[in-house]
VOGU-3710 file (C-alpha; in Angstrom, 3 decimals, decimal comma):
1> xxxxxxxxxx> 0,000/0,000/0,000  1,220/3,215/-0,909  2,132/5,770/1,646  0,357/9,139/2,049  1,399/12,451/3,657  -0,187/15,769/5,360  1,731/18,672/3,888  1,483/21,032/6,752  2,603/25,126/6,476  3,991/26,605/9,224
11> xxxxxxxxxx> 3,676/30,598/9,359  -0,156/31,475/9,435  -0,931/27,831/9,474  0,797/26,485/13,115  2,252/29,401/14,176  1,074/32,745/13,935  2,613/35,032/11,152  3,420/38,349/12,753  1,456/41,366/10,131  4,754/43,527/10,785
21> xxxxxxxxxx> 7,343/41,567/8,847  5,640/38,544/8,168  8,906/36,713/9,783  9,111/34,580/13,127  12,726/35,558/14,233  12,411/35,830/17,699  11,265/34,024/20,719  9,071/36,862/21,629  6,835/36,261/18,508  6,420/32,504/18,699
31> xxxxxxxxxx> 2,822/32,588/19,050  0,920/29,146/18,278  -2,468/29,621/16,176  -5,684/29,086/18,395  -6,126/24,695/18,603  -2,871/24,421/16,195  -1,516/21,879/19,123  -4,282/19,762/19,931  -4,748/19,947/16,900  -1,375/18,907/15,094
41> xxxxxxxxxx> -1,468/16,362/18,514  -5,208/14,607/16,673  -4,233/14,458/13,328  -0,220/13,073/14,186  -2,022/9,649/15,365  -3,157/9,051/11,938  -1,707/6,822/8,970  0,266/9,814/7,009  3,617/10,488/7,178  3,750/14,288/8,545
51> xxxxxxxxxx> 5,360/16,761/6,817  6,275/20,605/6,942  6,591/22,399/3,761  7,234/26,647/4,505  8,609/29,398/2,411  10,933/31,134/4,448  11,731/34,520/2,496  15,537/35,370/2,189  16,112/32,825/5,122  20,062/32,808/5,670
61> xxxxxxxxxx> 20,637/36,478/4,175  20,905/39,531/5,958  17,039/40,304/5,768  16,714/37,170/7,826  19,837/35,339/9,252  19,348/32,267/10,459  20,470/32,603/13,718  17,089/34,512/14,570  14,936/31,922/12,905  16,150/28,683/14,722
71> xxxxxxxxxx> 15,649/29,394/18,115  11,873/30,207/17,457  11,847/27,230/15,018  13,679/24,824/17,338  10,903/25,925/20,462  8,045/25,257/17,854  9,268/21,787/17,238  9,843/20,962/20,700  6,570/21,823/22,093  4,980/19,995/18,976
81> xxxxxxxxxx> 7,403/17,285/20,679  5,799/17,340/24,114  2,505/16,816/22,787  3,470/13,667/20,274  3,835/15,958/17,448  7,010/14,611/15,418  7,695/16,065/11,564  8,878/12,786/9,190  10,301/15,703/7,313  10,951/19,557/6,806
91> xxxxxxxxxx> 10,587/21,088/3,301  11,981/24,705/3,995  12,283/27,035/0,496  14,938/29,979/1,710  13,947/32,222/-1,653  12,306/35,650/-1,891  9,141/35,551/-4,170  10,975/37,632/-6,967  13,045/35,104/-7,583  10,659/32,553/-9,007
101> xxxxxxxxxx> 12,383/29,257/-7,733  10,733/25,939/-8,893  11,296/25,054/-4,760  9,402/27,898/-3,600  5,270/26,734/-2,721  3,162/26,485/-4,708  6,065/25,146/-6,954  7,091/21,401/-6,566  10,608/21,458/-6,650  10,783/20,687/-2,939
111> xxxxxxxxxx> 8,903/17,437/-3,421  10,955/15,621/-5,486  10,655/12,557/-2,558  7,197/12,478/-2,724  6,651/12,738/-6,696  8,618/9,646/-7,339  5,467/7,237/-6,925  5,651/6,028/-3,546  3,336/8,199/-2,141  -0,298/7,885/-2,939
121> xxxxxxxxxx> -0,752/11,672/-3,246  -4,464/11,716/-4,225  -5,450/10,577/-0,822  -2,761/13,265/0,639  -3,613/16,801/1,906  -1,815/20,361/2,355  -3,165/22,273/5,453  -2,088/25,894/5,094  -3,958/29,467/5,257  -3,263/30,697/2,116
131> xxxxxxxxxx> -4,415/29,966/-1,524  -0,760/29,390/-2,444  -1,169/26,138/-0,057  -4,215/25,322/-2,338  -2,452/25,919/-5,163  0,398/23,311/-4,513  -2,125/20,532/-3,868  -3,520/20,841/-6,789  0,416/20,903/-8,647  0,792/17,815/-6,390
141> xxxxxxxxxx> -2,627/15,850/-7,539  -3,224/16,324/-4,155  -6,496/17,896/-1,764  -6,222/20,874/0,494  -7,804/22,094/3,571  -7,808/26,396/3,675  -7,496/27,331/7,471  -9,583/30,264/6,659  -13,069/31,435/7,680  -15,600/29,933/4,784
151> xxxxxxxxxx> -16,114/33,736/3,577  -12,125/34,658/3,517  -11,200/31,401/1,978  -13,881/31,786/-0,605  -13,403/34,551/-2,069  -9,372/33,873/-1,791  -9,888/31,104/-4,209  -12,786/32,775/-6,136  -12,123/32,140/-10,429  -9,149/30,127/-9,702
161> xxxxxxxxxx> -8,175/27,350/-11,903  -6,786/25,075/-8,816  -10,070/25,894/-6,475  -10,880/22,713/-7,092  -8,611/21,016/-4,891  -9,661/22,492/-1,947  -12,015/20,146/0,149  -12,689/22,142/3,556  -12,518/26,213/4,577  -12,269/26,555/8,268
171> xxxxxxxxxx> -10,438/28,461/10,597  -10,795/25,978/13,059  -8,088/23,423/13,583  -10,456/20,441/15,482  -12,798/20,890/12,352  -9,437/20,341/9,980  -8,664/17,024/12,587  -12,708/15,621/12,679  -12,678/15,982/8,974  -9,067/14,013/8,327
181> xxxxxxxxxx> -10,708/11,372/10,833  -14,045/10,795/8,851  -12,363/10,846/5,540  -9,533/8,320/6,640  -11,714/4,921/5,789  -11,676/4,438/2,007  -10,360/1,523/0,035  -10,671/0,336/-3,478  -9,918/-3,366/-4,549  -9,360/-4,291/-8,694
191> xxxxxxxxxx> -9,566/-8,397/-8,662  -8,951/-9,769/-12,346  -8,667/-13,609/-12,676  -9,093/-15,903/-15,830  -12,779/-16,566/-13,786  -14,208/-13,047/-12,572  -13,008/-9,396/-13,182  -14,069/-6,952/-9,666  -13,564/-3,507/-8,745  -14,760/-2,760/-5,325
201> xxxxxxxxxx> -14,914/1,005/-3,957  -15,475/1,469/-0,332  -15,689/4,206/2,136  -16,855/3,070/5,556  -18,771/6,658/6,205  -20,230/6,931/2,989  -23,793/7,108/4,427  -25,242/4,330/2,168  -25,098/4,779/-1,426  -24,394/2,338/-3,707
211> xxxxxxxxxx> -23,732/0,839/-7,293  -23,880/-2,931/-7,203  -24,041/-5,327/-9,739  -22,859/-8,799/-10,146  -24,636/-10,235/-12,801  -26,610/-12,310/-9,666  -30,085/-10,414/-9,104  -30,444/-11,794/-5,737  -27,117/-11,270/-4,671  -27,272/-7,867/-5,637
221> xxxxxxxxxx> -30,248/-7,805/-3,470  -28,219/-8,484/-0,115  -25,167/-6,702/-1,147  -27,588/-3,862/-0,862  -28,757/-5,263/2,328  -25,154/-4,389/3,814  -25,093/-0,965/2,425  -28,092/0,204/3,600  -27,931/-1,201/6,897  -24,260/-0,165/7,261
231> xxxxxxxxxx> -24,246/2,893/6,662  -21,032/2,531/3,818  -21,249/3,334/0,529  -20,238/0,711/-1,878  -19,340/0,143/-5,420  -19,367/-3,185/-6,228  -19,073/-4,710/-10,116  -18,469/-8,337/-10,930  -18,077/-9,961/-14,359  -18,225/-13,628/-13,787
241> xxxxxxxxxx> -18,017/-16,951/-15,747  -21,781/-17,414/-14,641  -21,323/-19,754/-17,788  -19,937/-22,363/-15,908  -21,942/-21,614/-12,455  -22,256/-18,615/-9,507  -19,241/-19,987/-7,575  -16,516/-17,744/-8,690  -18,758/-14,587/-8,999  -19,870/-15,300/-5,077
251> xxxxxxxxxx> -16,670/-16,119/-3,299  -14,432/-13,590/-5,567  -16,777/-10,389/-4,308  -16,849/-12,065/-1,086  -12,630/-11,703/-1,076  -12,706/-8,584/-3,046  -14,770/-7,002/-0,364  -13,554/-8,442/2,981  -10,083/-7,090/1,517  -11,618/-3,721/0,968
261> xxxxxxxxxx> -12,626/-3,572/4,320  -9,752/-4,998/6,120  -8,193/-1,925/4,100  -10,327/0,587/5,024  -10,420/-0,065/8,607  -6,648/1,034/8,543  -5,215/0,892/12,059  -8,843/0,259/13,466  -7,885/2,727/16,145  -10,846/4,786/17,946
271> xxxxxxxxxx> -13,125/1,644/16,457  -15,790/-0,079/18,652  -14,395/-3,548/17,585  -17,548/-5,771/18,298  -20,890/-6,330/17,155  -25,788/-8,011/16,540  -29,362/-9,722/16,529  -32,199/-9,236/14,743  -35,820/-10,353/13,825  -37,261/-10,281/10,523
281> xxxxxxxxxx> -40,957/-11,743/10,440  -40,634/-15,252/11,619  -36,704/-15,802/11,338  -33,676/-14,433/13,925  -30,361/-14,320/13,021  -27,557/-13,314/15,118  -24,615/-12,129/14,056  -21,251/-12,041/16,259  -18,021/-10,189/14,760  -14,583/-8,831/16,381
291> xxxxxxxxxx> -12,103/-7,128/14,111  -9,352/-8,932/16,479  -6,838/-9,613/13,189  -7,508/-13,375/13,627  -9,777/-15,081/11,176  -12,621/-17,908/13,007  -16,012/-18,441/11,188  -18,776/-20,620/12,536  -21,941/-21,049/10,668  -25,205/-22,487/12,193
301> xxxxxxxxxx> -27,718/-22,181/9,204  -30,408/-24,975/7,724  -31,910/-24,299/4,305  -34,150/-26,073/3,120  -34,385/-25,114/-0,470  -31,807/-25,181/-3,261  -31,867/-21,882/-4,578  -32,929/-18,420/-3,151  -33,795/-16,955/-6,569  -30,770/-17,027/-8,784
311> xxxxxxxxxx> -28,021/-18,130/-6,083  -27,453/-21,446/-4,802  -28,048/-21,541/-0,545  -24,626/-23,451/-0,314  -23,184/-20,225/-1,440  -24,173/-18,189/1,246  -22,008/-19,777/4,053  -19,127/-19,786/1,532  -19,306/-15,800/0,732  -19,424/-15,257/4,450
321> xxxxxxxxxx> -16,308/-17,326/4,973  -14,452/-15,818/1,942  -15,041/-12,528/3,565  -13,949/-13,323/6,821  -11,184/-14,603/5,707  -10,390/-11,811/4,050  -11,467/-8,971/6,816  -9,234/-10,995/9,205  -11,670/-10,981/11,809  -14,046/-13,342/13,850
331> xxxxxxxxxx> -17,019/-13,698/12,245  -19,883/-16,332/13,757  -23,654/-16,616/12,402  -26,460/-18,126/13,300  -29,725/-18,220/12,058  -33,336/-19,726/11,935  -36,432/-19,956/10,354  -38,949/-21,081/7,622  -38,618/-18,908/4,740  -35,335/-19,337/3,215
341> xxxxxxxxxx> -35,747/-15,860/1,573  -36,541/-14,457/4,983  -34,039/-16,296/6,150  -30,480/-15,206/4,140  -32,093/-11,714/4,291  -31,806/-11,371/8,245  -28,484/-12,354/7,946  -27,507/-10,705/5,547  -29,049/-7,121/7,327  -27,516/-8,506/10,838
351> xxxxxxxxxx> -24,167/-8,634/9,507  -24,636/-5,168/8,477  -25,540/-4,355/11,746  -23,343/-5,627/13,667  -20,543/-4,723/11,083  -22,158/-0,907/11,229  -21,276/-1,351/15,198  -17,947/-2,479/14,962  -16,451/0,129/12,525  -18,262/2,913/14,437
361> xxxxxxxxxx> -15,198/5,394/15,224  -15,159/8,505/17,555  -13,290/10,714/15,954  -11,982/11,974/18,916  -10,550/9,319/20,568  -7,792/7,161/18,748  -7,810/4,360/21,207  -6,472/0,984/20,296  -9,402/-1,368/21,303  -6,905/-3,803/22,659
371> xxxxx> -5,452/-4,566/25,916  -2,492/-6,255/23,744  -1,875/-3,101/21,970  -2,024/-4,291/18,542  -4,833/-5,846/16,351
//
């Protein structure tokens, strides 16, 4: 998986920029912007790589010697320090504006590192207050958040070409951290074989839209059953060798989605782990899951028909296994009742549930739910 990165400014953006010289050379103006630390201290727990990218005009000449901007800069870092703040890497352009340097933001020439393909840079972000910051996201194929009241940062960016890569205007810096939180659960799986060709979109907060189809009109059916009762959104296309049966098309989704979210869940900090039972008419199912990183399935479910419109019922415990293999978690169902349509459909919506339950996040808390400290 490829790695991603917060591109973070520094004057304006964690510090405040003095409106005198526009230059933090002095202990006396080290001033942190309102939330900037518990702020920096929320978003540092997540899966990017953290790093500081700040034009620094004439840094090292006589306008600005360096010897007036480390002190400052060196206090900055080590209160970011004492709060569990730590910088993978510093990007720092030294060049007045005039000059026109390829390394000075929004340029790219400081970013060589992270252009080379490693870096997944379309699920990246710049934070920074001005639209220069906006403007380098979108030269990175990047998305940036404006720390900028929604009427400043508006009409900063009004009729400009790179506007578009701007996907939140606040001033506030737990808004910036909630939002990096609740976008941080998105996967996408491609799965080509010689049997089935998948493509599997996910994002665990998507609030339940979907595009499903598999080629299996009753399988489609509960695959919807999951989104809507989840509370994901889902994307979910399947080209199958239904020629020969539904086997492939079934247990290929069923590992093409587990995978997707096994994936999205991420470091499954701040999640609630476990989930859930259910009625529906004269059936029950129950549904018991813990996203543990161990895979244990247990099925307890009696059809008594061959087919539930166009998919076999001996398919139905093998998706669910595929998929737990896949999600790496412990997955046990059980079930009963007399209509088999009834039947799959409860189980289907319970595993929903209880997978809606277990994925729930506060983004506030980062918690591991583990006494181990690892799942």
């Amino acid at each position: 998986m490829k790695k991603r990165a917060l591109f973070v400014d520094r004057d304006g953006t964690i510090l405040v920029e003095p409106p005198e010289d526009y230059q933090v050379d002095s202990l006396e103006k080290l001033e942190f912007v309102a939330g900037a630390i518990s702020g920096m201290k929320s978003i540092a727990e997540l899966d990017y790589e953290l790093v500081m990218a700040s034009n620094q005009d004439g840094l090292g000449t006589e306008a600005f010697p360096e010897e007036t901007f480390w002190p400052a800069h060196t206090k900055m870092l080590r209160t970011l320090a004492g709060e569990g703040v730590f910088f993978d890497d510093q990007l720092i352009d030294p060049t007045f504006p005039q000059e026109n340097a390829p390394t000075r933001k929004p340029g790219t020439g400081m970013f060589g590192k992270y252009l080379s393909g490693e870096y997944d840079l379309a699920s990246s972000y710049v934070i920074g207050d001005r639209a220069t910051d906006v403007e380098l996201a979108y030269n990175l194929g990047a998305k940036a958040i404006l720390l900028q009241p929604k009427e400043v940062g508006e009409k900063m960016l009004d009729g400009k070409a790179f506007a578009s890569a701007c996907v939140l205007i606040t001033p506030i810096w737990a808004k910036v951290a909630e939002f990096l939180r609740q976008t941080d659960r998105k996967a996408e799986i491609v799965r080509k074989t010689s049997e089935t060709d998948i493509r599997i979109e996910l994002d665990l907060d998507g609030g339940g839209e979907s595009k499903v189809d598999t080629r299996l009109k009753f399988f489609d059916h509960m695959l919807n059953q999951i989104v809507h009762h989840s509370g994901m959104s889902l994307v979910a296309l399947c080209k199958g060798d239904l020629e020969v049966d539904e086997h492939h098309t079934v247990e290929d989704v069923a590992i093409a989605l587990g995978e997707a979210i096994y994936q999205a869940l991420g470091s499954k900090r701040g999640i609630d782990r476990y989930g859930f039972v259910l009625p529906m008419d004269e059936c029950r199912a129950m549904v018991l899951i813990d996203f543990g990183g161990r895979a244990d399935f247990v099925w307890d479910v009696e059809f008594t028909r061959e087919m539930v419109g166009d998919v076999p019922t001996e398919m139905f415990k093998h998706f669910f296994k595929s998929m737990c293999v896949a999600m790496r978690c412990n997955l046990h169902i059980e079930a009963r009742g007399e209509n088999n349509h009834h039947l799959i459909e409860g189980v289907f919506k319970a595993f929903a549930r209880a997978l809606k339950m277990a994925v729930r996040r506060d983004v506030f808390s980062y918690q591991l739910p583990s006494s181990k400290g690892v799942l």
